[in-house]
C-alpha positions as CSV (number, residue, x, y, z in Angstrom):
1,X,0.0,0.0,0.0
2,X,2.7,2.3,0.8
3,X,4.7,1.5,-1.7
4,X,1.7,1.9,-4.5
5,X,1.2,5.1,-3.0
6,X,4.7,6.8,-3.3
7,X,4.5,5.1,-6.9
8,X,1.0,7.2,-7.6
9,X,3.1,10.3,-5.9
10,X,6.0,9.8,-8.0
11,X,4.5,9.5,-11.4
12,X,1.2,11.8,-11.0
13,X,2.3,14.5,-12.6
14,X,3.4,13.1,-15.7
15,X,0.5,11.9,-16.2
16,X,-0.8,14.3,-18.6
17,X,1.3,15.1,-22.2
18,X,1.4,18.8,-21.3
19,X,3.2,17.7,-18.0
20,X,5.7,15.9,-19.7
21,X,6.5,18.2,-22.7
22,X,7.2,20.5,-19.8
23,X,9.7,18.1,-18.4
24,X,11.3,17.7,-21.8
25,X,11.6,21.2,-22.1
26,X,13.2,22.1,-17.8
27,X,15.6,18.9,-19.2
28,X,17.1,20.4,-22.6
29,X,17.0,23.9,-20.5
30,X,18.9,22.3,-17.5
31,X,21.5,21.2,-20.1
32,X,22.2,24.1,-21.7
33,X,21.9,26.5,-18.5
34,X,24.2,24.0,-16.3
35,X,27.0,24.2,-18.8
36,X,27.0,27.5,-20.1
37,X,26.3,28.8,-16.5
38,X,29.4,28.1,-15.3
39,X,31.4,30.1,-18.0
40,X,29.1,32.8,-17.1
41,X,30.5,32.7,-13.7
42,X,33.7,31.9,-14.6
43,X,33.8,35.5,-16.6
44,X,31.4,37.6,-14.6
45,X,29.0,37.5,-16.7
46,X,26.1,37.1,-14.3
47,X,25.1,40.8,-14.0
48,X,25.5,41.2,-18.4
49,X,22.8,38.3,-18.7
50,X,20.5,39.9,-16.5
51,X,20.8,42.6,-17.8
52,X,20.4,41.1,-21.7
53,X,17.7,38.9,-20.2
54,X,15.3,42.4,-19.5
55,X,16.5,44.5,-22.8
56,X,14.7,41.9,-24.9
57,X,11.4,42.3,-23.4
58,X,10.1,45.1,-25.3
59,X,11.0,43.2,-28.2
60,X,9.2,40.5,-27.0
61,X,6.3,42.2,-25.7
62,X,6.1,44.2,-29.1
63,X,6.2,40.8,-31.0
64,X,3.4,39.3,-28.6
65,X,1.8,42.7,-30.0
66,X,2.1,42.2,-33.8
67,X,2.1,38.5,-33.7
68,X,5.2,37.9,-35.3
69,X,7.4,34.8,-34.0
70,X,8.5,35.7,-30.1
71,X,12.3,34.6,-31.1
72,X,12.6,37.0,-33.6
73,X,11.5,40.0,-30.9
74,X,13.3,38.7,-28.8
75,X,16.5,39.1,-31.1
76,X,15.7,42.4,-32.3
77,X,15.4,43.8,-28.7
78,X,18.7,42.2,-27.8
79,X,20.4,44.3,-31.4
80,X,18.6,47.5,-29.8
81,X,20.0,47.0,-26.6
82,X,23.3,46.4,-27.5
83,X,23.3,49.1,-30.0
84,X,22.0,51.3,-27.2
85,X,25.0,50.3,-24.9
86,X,27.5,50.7,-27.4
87,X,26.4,54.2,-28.3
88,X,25.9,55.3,-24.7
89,X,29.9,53.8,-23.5
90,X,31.5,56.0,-25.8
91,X,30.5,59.0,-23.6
92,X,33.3,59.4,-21.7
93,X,31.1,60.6,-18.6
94,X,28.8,58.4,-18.6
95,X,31.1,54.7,-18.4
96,X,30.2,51.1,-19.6
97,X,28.2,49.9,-15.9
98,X,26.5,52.9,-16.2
99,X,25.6,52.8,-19.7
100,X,24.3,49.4,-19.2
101,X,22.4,50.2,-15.9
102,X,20.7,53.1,-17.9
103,X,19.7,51.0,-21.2
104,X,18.8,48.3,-19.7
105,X,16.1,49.8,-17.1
106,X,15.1,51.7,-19.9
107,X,14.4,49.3,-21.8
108,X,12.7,46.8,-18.9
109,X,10.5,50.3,-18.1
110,X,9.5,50.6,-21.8
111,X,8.6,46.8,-22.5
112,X,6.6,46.7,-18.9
113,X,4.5,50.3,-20.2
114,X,4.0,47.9,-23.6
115,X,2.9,45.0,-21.4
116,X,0.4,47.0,-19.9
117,X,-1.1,48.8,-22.8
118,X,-5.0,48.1,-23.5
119,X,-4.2,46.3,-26.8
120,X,-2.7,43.5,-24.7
121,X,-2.9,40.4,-25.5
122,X,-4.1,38.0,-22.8
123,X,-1.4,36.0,-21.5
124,X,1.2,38.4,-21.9
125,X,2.7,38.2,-18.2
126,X,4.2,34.6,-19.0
127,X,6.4,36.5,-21.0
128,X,7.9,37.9,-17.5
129,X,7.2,34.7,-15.5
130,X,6.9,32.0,-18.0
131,X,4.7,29.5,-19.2
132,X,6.7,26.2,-19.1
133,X,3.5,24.0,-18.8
134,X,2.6,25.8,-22.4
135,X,5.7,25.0,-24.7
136,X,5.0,24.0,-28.4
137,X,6.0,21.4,-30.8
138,X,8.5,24.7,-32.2
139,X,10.2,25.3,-28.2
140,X,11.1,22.2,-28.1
141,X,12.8,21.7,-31.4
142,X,14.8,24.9,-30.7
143,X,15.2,23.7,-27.0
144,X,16.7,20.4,-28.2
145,X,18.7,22.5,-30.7
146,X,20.2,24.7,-28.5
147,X,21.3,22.1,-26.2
148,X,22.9,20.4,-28.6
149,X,25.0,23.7,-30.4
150,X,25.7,24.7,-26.9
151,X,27.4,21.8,-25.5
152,X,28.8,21.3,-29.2
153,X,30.2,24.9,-29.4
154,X,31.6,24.9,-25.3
155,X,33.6,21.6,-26.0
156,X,35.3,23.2,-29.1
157,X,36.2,26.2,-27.4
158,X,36.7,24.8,-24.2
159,X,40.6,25.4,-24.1
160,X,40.2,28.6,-25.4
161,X,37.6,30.1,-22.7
162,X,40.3,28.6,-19.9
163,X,43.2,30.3,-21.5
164,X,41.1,33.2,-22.1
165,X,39.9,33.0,-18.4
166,X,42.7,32.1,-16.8
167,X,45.6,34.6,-18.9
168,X,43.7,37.4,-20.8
169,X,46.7,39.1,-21.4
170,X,49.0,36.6,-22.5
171,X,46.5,34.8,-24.4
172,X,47.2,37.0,-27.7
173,X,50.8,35.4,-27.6
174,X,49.6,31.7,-27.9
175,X,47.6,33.0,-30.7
176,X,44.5,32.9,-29.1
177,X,42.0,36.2,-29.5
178,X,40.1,37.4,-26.0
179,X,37.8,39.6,-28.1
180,X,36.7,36.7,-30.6
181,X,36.6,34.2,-27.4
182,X,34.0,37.0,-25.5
183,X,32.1,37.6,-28.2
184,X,31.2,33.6,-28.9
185,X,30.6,33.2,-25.6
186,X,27.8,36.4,-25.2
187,X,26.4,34.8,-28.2
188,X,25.9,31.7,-26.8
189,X,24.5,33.4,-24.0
190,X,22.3,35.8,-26.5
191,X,20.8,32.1,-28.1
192,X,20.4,30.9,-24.5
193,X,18.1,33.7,-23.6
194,X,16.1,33.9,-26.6
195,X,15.4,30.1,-26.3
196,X,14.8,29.8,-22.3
197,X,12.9,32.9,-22.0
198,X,10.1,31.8,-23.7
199,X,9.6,28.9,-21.2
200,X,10.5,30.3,-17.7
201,X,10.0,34.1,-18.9
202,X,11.8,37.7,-18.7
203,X,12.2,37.6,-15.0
204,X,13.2,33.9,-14.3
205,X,16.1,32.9,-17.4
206,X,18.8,34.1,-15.5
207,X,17.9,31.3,-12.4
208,X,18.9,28.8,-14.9
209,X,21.3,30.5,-16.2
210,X,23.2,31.3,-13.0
211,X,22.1,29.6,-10.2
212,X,23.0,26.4,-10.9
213,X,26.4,27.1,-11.8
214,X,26.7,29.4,-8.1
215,X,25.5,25.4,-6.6
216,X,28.1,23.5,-8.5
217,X,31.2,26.5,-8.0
218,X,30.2,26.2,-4.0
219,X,31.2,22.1,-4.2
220,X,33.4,21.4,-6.9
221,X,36.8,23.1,-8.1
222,X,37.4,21.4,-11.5
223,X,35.6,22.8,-14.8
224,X,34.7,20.2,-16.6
225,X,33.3,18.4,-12.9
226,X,31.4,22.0,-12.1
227,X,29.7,21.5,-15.8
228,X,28.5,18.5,-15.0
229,X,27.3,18.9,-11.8
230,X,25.8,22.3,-12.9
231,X,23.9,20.5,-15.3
232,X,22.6,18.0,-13.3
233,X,21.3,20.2,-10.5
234,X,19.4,21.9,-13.6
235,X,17.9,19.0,-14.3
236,X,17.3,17.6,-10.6
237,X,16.2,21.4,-9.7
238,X,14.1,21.7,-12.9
239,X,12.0,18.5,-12.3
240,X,11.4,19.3,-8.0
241,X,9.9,22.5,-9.5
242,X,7.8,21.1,-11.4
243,X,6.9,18.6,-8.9
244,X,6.4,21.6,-6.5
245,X,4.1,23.1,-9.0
246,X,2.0,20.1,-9.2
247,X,1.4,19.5,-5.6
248,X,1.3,23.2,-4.3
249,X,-0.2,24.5,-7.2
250,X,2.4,27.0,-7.8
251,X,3.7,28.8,-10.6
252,X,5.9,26.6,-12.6
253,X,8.7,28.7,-13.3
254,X,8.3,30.1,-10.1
255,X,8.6,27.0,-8.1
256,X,11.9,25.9,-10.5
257,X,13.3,29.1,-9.9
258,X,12.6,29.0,-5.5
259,X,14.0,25.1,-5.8
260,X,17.8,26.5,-7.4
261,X,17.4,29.3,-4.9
262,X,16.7,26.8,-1.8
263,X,19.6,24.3,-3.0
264,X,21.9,27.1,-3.3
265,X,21.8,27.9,0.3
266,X,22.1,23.8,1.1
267,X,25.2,24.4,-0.8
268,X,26.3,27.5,0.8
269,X,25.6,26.2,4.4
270,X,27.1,22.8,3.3
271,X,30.2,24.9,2.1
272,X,30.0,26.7,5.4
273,X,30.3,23.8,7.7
274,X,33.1,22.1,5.5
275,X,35.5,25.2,6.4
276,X,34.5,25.6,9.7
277,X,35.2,21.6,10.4
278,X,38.6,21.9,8.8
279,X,39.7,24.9,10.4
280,X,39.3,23.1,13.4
281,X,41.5,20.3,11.9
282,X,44.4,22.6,11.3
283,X,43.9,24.3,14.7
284,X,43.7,20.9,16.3
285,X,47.0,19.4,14.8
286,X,50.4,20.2,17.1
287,X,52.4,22.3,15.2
288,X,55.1,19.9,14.9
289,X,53.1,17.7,12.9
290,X,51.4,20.4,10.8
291,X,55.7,21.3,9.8
């Protein structure tokens, strides 16, 4: 009896084809956000994807607007926004952080003024919180596609984004370019966001896109280990949303996005405790042995 009951538990909410498209979809997502997440740490890139994650949405919201495909909005609010930053760091007064503050709230302020027009469409606000449980045939495709060009495209320029990482200024002499390495990897990032946004929305990408790798950096010191860890608490954190959405009848991007937020400070109290434990090692052993 118990055991037929965890079973019904276990497998209730995929039950239903919407429910399991949407765990297709957290899966290919979890891929690509665990393994190009941790580069995104790796070069401080946390605060630029936010920040490229809210210029798209008045392209997105203007798309929603005119009907046109939400990927192509999407991409011609990222080309606005960069265009935007570009023109706005030149001015010597104003600097590149603040150019990018400046554009970018813009740009969330105009898209939000767009989202709340009267010609709205209904549904609209999943473009800011998502609508994994709603994915088409066409998100998935481009989901599966992603993952695939984004694990592709990190193993072939894996050495490269170490060097690159690790030397910026010596990397020239081993005939490796920083400014060609950057700009692959903020495209990357640029697909990323176009893709995941139109599953877990505007405001929730970047949980994906970050907080994973954050979980993985706080236990493991290796690359290629932190990928692979980062990847799987995607997934792991991914499907425990989704489970949390089913039972507490929560928002599903929502409840993904509180589960990576929850196992991050696990992580950071795990971390925690593992310092304090072998501090008191060292302090513990004599001095003599410790020489």
């Amino acid at each position: 009896m118990i055991v037929a009951t965890l079973w019904h538990t276990l497998i209730a909410p995929w039950e239903q084809s919407i429910d399991r498209r949407a765990l297709l979809e957290v899966l290919l997502l979890g891929i690509t956000g665990g393994t190009l997440g941790c580069w995104i740490i790796f070069y401080n890139l946390s605060y630029s994807t936010e920040s490229l994650a809210h210029a798209l949405l008045p392209g997105l919201v203007l798309a929603a607007l005119t009907g046109i495909p939400l990927i192509l909005g999407g991409a011609a609010g990222l080309a606005v926004a960069a265009m935007a930053i570009a023109a706005a760091a030149r001015t010597p007064a104003i600097g590149r952080d603040t150019a990018v503050a400046v554009v970018v709230t813009a740009l969330l302020g105009l898209g939000a003024l767009l989202a709340l027009s009267p010609a709205t469409p209904a549904g609209l606000g999943e473009l800011l919180f998502g609508d994994v449980l709603g994915v088409s045939d066409l998100d998935l495709v481009l989901a599966a596609l992603l993952a695939v060009a984004v694990v592709i495209a990190l193993a072939l320029l894996h050495g490269r984004l170490l060097l690159v990482g690790f030397d910026r200024l010596n990397a020239a002499a081993l005939g490796v370019r920083a400014g060609t390495v950057d700009a692959a990897l903020l495209l990357l990032v640029a697909a990323a966001l176009l893709v995941a946004v139109q599953g877990l929305g505007n405001l929730l990408v970047v949980a994906v896109l970050v907080g994973p790798a954050a979980i993985a950096r706080a236990v493991t010191h290796r690359m290629s280990t932190m990928m692979a860890v980062a990847a799987a608490v995607a997934v792991l954190a991914g499907c425990g949303g989704l489970y949390l959405s089913y039972y507490a009848r929560t928002a599903a991007g929502a409840s993904i996005a509180a589960v990576i937020v929850a196992t991050y400070a696990v992580a950071l109290a795990a971390q925690a405790a593992r310092r304090a434990v072998a501090g008191r090692s060292r302090a513990a052993t004599p001095a003599a042995a410790r020489a």
